[in-house]
C-alpha positions in Angstrom: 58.6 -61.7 74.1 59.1 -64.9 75.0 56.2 -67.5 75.8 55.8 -67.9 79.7 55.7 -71.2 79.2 59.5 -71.2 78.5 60.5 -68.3 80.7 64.2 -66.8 80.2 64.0 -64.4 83.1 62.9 -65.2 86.8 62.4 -63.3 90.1 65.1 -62.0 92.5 64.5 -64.5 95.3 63.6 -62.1 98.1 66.1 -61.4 101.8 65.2 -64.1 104.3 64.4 -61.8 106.7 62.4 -63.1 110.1 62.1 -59.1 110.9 62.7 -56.1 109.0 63.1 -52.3 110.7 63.5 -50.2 107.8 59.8 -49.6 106.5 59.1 -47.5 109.6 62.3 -45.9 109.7 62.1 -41.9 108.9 64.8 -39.9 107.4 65.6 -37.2 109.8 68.7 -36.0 108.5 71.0 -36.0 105.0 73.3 -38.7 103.7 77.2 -37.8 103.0 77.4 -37.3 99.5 79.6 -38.0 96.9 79.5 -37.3 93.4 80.8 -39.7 90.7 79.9 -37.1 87.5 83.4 -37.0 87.1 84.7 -40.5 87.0 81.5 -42.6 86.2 79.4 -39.8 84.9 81.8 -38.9 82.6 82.9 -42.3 81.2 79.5 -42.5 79.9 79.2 -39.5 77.3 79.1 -39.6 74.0 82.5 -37.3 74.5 83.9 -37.0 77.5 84.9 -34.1 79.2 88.3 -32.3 78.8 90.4 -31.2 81.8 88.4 -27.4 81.2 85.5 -28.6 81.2 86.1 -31.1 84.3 87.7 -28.9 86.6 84.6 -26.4 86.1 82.1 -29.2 86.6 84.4 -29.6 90.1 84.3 -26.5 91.1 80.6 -26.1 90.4 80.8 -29.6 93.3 82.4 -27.4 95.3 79.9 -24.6 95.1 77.1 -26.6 95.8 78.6 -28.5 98.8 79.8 -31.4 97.8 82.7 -32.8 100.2 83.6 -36.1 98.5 84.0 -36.1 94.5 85.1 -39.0 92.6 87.7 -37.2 90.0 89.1 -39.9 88.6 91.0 -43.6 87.3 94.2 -42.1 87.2 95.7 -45.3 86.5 92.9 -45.6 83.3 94.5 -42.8 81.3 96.8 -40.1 81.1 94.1 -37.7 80.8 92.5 -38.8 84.0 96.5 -38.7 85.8 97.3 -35.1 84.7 93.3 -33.7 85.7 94.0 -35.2 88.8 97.7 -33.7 89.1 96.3 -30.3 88.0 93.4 -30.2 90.7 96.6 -30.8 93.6 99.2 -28.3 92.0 96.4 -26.1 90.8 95.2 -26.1 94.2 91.5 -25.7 93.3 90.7 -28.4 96.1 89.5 -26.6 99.3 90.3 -28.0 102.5 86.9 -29.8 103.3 86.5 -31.7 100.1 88.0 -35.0 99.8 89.0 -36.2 96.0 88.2 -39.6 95.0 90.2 -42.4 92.9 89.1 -45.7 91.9 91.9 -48.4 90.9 91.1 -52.3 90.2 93.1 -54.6 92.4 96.4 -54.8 90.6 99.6 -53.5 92.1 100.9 -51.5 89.6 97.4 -49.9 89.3 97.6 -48.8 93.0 101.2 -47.8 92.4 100.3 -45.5 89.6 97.1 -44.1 91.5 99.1 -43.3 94.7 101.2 -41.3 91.9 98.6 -39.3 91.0 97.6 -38.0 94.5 100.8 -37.0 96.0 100.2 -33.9 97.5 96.9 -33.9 98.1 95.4 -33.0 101.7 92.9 -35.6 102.0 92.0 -38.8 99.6 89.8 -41.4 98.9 91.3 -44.5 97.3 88.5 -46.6 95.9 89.0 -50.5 95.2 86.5 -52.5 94.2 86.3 -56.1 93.1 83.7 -57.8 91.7 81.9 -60.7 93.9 79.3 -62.8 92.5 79.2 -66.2 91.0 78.6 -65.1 87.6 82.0 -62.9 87.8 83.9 -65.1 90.4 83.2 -68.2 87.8 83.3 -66.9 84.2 85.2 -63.5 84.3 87.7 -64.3 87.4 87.9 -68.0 87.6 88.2 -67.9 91.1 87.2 -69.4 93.8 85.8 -67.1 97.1 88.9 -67.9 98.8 90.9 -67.0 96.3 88.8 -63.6 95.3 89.6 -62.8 99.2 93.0 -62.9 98.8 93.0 -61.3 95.9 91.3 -58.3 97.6 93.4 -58.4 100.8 96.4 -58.6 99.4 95.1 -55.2 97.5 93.9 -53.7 100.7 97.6 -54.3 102.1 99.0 -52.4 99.1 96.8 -49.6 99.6 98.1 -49.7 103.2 101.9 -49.5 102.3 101.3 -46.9 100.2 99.5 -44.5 102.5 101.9 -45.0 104.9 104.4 -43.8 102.5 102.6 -40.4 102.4 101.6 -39.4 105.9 100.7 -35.8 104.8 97.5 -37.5 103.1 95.0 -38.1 105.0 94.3 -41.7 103.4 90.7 -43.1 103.3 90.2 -47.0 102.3 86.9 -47.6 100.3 86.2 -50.9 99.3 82.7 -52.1 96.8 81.9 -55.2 96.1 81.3 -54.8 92.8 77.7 -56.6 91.5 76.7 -56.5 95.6 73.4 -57.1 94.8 74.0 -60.2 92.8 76.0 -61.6 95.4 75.7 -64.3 98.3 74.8 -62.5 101.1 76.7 -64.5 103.3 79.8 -64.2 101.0 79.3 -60.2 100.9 79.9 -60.4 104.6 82.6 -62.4 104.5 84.3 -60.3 102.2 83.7 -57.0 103.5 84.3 -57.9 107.5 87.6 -59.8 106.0 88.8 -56.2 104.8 87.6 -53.8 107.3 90.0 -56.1 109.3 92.7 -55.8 107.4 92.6 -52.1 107.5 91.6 -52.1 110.7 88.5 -50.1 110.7 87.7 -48.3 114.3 86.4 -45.1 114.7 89.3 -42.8 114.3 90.2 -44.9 110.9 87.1 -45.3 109.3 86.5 -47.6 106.2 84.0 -46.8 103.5 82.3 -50.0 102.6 80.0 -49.3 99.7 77.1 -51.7 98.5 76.3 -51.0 94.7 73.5 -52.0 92.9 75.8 -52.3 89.8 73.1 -53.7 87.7 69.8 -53.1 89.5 67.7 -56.4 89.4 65.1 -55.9 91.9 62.3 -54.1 93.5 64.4 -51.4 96.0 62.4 -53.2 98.7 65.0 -56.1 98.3 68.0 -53.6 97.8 66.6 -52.4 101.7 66.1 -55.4 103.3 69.8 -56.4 101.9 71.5 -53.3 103.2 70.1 -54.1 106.4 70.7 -57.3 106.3 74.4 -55.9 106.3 74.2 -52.9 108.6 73.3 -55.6 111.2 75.6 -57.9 110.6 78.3 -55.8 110.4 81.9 -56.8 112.2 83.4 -53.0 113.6 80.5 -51.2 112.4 81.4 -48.5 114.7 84.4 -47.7 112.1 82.4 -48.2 108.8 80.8 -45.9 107.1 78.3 -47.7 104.7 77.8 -46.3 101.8 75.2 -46.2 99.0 75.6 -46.5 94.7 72.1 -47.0 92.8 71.9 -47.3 89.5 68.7 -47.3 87.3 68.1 -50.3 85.6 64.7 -50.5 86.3 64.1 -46.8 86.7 64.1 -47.1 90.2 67.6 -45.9 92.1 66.0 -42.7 94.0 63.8 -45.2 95.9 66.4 -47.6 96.3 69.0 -44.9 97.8 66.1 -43.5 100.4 65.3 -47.1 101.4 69.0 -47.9 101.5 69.1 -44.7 103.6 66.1 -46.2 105.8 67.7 -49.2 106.3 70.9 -47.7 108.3 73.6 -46.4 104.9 75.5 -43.4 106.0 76.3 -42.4 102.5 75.2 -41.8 98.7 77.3 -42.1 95.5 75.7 -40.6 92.5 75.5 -38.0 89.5 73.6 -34.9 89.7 71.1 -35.5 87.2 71.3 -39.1 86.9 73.6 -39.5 84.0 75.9 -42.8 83.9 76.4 -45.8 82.1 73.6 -47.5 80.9 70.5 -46.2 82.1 73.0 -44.2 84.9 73.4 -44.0 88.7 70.9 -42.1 91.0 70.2 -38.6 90.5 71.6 -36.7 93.6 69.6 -33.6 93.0 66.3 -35.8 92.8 67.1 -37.6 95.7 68.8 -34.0 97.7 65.2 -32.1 97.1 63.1 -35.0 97.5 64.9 -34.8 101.3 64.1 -31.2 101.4 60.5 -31.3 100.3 60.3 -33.3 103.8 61.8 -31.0 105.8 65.0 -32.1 106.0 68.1 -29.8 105.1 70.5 -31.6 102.6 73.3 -29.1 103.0 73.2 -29.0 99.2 72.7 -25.7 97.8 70.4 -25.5 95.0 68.9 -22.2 95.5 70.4 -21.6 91.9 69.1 -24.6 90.2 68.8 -22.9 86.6 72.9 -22.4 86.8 73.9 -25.8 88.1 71.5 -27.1 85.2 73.3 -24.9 82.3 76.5 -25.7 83.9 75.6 -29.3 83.7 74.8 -29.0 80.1 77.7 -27.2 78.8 80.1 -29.4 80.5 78.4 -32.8 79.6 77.0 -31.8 76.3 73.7 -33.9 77.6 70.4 -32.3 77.7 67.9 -32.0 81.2 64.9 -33.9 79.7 62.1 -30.7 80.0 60.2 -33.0 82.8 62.8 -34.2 84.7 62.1 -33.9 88.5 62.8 -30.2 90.6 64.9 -28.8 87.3 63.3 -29.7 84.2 62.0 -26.2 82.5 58.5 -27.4 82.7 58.6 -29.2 86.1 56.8 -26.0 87.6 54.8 -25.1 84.6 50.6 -26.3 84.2 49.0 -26.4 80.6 45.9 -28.3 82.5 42.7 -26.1 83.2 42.3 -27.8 86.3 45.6 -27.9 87.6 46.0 -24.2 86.9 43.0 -23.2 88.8 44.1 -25.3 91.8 47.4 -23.8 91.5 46.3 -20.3 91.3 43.6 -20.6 94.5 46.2 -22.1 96.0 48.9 -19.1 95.6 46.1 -16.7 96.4 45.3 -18.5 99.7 48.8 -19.4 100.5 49.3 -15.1 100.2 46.5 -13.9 101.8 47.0 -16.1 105.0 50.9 -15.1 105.6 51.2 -19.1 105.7 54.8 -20.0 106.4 54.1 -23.8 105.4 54.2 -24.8 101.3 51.0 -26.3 100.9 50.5 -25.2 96.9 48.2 -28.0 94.8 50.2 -29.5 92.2 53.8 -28.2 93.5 55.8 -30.5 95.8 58.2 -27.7 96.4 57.9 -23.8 96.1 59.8 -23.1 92.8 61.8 -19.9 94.3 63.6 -22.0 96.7 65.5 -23.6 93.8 65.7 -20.1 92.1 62.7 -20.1 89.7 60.3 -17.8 89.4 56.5 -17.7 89.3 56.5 -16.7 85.8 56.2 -20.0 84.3 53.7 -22.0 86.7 51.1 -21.5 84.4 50.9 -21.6 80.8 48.1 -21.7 78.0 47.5 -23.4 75.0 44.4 -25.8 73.7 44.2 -28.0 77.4 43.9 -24.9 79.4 41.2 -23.4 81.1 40.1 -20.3 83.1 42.5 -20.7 86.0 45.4 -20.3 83.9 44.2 -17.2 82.2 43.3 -15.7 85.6 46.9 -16.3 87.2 48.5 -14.9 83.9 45.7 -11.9 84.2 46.7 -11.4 87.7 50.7 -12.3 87.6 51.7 -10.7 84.9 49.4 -7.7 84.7 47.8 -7.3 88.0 44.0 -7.7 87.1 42.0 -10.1 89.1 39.3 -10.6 86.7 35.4 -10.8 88.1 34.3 -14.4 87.6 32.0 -13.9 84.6 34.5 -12.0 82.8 36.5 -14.7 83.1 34.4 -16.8 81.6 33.6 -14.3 79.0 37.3 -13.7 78.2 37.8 -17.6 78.2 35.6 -18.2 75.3 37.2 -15.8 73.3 40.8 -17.3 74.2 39.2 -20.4 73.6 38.5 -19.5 70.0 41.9 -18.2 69.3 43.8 -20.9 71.0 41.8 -23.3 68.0 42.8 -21.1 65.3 46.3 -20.4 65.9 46.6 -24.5 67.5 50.0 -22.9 69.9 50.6 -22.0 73.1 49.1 -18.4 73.8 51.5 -16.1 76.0 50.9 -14.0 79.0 51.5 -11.1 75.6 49.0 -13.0 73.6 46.5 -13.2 76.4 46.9 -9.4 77.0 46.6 -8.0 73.2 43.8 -10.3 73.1 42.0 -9.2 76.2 43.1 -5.3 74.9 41.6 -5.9 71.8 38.2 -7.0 72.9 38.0 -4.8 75.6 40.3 -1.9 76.3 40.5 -0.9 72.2 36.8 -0.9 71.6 37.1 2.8 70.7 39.4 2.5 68.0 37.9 -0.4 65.8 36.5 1.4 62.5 32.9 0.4 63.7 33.2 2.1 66.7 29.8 3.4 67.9 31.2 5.9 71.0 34.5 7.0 71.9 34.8 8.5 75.1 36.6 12.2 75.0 36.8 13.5 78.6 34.3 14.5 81.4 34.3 16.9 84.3 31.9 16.1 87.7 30.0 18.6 89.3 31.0 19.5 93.1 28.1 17.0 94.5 29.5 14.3 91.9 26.3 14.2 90.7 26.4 16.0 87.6 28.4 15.6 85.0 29.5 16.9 81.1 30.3 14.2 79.1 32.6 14.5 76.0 32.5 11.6 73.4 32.4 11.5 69.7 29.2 9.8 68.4 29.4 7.9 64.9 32.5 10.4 64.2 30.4 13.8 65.6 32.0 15.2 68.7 29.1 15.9 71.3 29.0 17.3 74.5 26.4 16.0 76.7 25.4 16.4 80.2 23.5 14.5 82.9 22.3 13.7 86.3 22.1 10.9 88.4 22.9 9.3 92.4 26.8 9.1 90.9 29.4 9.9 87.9 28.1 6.3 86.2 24.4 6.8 86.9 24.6 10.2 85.2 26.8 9.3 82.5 24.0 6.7 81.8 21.4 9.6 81.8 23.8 11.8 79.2 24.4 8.9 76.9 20.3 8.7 77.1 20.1 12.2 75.3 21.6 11.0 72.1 19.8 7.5 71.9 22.2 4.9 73.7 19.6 3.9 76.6 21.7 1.3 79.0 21.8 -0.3 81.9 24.6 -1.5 84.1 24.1 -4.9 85.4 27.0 -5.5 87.5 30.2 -3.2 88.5 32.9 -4.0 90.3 36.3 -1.4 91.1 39.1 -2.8 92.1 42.8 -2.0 92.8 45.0 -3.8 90.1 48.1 -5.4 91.5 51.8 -4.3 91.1 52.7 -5.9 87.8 55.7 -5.4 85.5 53.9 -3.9 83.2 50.7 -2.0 83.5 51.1 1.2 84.9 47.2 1.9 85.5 46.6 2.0 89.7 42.7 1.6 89.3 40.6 -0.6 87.2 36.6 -0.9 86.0 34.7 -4.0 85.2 31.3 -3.3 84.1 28.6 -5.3 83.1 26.6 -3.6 80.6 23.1 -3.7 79.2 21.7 -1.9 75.6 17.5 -1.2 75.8 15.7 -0.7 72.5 12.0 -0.3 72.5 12.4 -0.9 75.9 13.5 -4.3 75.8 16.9 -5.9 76.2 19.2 -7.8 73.9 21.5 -9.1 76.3 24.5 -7.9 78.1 28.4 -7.5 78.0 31.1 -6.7 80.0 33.4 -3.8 79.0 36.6 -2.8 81.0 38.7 0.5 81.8 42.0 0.8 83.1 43.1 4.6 84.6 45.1 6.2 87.4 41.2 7.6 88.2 38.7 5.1 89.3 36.2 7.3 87.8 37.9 7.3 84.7 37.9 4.0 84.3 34.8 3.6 85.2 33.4 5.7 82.5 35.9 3.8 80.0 34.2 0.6 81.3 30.8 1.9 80.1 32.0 3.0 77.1 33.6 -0.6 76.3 30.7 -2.4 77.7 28.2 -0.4 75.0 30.5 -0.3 72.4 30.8 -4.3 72.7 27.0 -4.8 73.2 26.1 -2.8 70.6 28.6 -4.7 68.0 27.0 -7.7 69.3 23.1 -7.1 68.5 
């Protein structure tokens, strides 16, 4: 890094601006969107797509409700010519989409791209020239008269050509390439000079896009430029102004929304963000993030999980695991804290019927986008009781008594440092089987419970369980099946106490099949004195069953601990 004493880089002078509107402007309603995956997205792969794997990446567009898609520089290649050729003769364009093609200003490139769409219902032909000093003086050599003329003189071109093929419906867009690095002034100039040549009014609209071609500010200054614009504007009434971010610095989502603020009509973009260099804005990001504010982007992503696979196979690119709305572990919380926030926040959000998404830690309720619940929460080292509990509840339908859970935690806690992995909703459950549900069968065992049978008053009952491997029958009274359970395990020497008991209804799950279950804190006496207490747990169609099951777990467990 340089010294700052001899600096190389320097600030981007900010927009002279004596008032600004679009910091208290609200978005209120969606952008026209057009997708470049095709044309810029694709340029920028390691290998770009073939004309299968194209024309399924457009019809996937088409799915999803895109209405303007960028195909192609069918003067750049023949590849790029026949794709666009097949998508017109194929007829796979439906009537409300618009294709796209971009040409430099060259004659013969025009001549070869109004080639390539002949045929087609409606087009997009998309010039661009690039403005600032940097280009105008070392690339071009021209002066800004002569870069005008230049671009007119293409814009006239265009204009033959389309009226060469009146059953197209023709569409001028114009960019001035590196926008954001040019004179504002001269940007004006420039763009007013060819909505005039067109002649731009409302029934023959141009499209005047503002790139940030190379993004080289704060998207505070890419706002207060497009509004600089918008207000400036000659025939504004027959422009539609149009947006494409790309992300230098990281930054193009905000710069398309504050573009959007600041009075564009329009966004250019790839779905996830993929593009040359660091790529151009990520239209699903920016679509959802819209959503999340309720505002409908009349982009349908109900399906997310397919658009993303689609994506992939068609791009050979990866979606980075975190990346925003799609990424497989967008929806998914490792953190103790954030899982218990998240799973309150599900419970509360189900028990009060509440139509509004208010969920801690999710911007957006994963379902709406096609994902399930199943991966919100997940455990390994960093987890804590909340994300055991949802896991308990979501995948196996046992709200767990608090103390349990903190019971069962420590012993999940232990495991996760042995194995050093993520433990799944399985792992959870054989664990939480083995230390409580399978007490019977360790070799150690000091009860297993048999069968039983209750007197009419349910006050009596006889009490099968083998005893250090000797079957017994026993009997016993009490004020219920548990308290005279406790007095027939008293006959053969197991004195206890039940500290705590809770029933309780377990949820439908996918894959316990038990309707009732028993959590029972249980106490062992000797000499009349206790050594502590555990909780033992039984799962059965009968709540009574269970309940008995639950004693016999929570002495079998305390009496392994003395």
């Amino acid at each position: 890094m340089q010294s700052p004493a001899a600096p190389k880089y320097h600030p981007f002078p900010p927009v002279a601006m004596s008032e600004r509107h679009w910091p208290e402007a609200r978005l209120t309603r969606p952008p026209m969107w057009m997708s470049t995956d095709l044309r810029d997205g694709n340029q920028a792969l390691f290998e770009p797509m073939n004309g299968e794997r194209k024309l399924r990446f457009f019809k996937m567009l088409c799915a999803i409700g895109v209405k303007e898609i960028e195909v192609a520089f069918p003067a750049a290649s023949q590849t790029d010519f026949d794709f666009t050729r097949e998508l017109i003769t194929g007829g796979h364009i439906p009537d409300d989409v618009a294709i796209e093609v971009l040409t430099q200003a060259r004659p013969a490139l025009i001549e070869r791209t109004f080639a390539a769409i002949v045929g087609a219902k409606r087009a997009i032909v998309h010039l661009y020239t690039a403005t600032s000093a940097p280009f105008r003086e070392m690339v071009f050599g021209m002066s800004k008269t002569e870069l005008i003329e230049m671009t007119l003189a293409s814009v006239r071109h265009i204009k033959a050509c389309a009226k060469k093929m009146p059953q197209t419906q023709i569409t001028l867009e114009y960019s001035p390439e590196t926008f954001t690095a040019t004179e504002l002034p001269f940007a004006l100039e420039i763009c007013d000079a060819v909505t005039a040549a067109w002649g731009a009014n409302t029934d023959n609209k141009v499209i005047l896009n503002l790139p940030t071609t190379v993004e080289m500010a704060t998207p505070n200054i890419y706002a207060d430029q497009i509004e600089w614009m918008h207000t400036r504007l000659a025939r504004r009434e027959g422009i539609i102004l149009s947006l494409h971010p790309h992300n230098d610095r990281g930054t193009a989502v905000a710069a398309a929304e504050f573009g959007l603020m600041a009075g564009a009509d329009r966004v250019e973009g790839c779905l996830f963000g993929n593009g040359e260099r660091t790529g151009n804005v990520d239209l699903v990001t920016l679509a959802l993030n819209l959503y999340t504010q309720g505002v409908e982007p009349n982009l349908d992503f109900s399906d997310i999980n397919a658009v993303a696979r689609t994506f992939e196979a068609c791009t050979g690119l990866p979606i980075h695991p975190r990346h925003p709305y799609v990424g497989d572990l967008v929806f998914t919380a490792f953190s103790g804290s954030h899982q218990d926030a998240i799973k309150k926040g599900m419970t509360a959000r189900r028990e009060r019927h509440s139509p509004t998404w208010n969920v801690p830690y999710l911007p957006i309720d994963p379902a709406d986008v096609g994902r399930s619940y199943d991966s919100l929460i997940r455990v390994n080292s960093q987890s804590g009781k909340g994300g055991i509990a949802w896991l308990m509840e979501s995948e196996y339908g046992i709200v767990l008594p608090r103390r349990l859970l903190v019971e069962f935690s420590g012993i999940v806690q232990r495991q996760m440092d042995d194995i050093g992995r993520e433990m799944s909703a399985a792992d959870l459950w054989r664990l939480f089987s083995a230390a409580y549900l399978e007490t019977e069968t360790k070799p150690d065992a000091p009860l297993v419970y048999q069968g039983h049978q209750l007197d009419a008053d349910g006050k009596g009952i006889a009490l099968d369980v083998t005893c250090a491997g000797e079957q017994k029958h026993l009997t016993g009274q009490g004020n219920g099946p548990i308290d005279a359970a406790i007095h027939a395990l008293a006959s053969i020497g197991i004195h206890a106490q039940v500290a705590s008991f809770e029933e309780r209804a377990t949820r439908p799950s996918q894959h316990g099949e038990a309707s009732a279950a028993a959590f029972m804190e249980v106490r062992i006496l000797a000499d009349g004195e206790c050594n502590g207490q555990s909780y033992g747990v039984g799962l059965d169609e009968n709540i009574v069953t269970a309940s008995l099951k639950a004693l016999v777990s929570g002495v079998n467990r305390r009496r392994k601990a003395k």
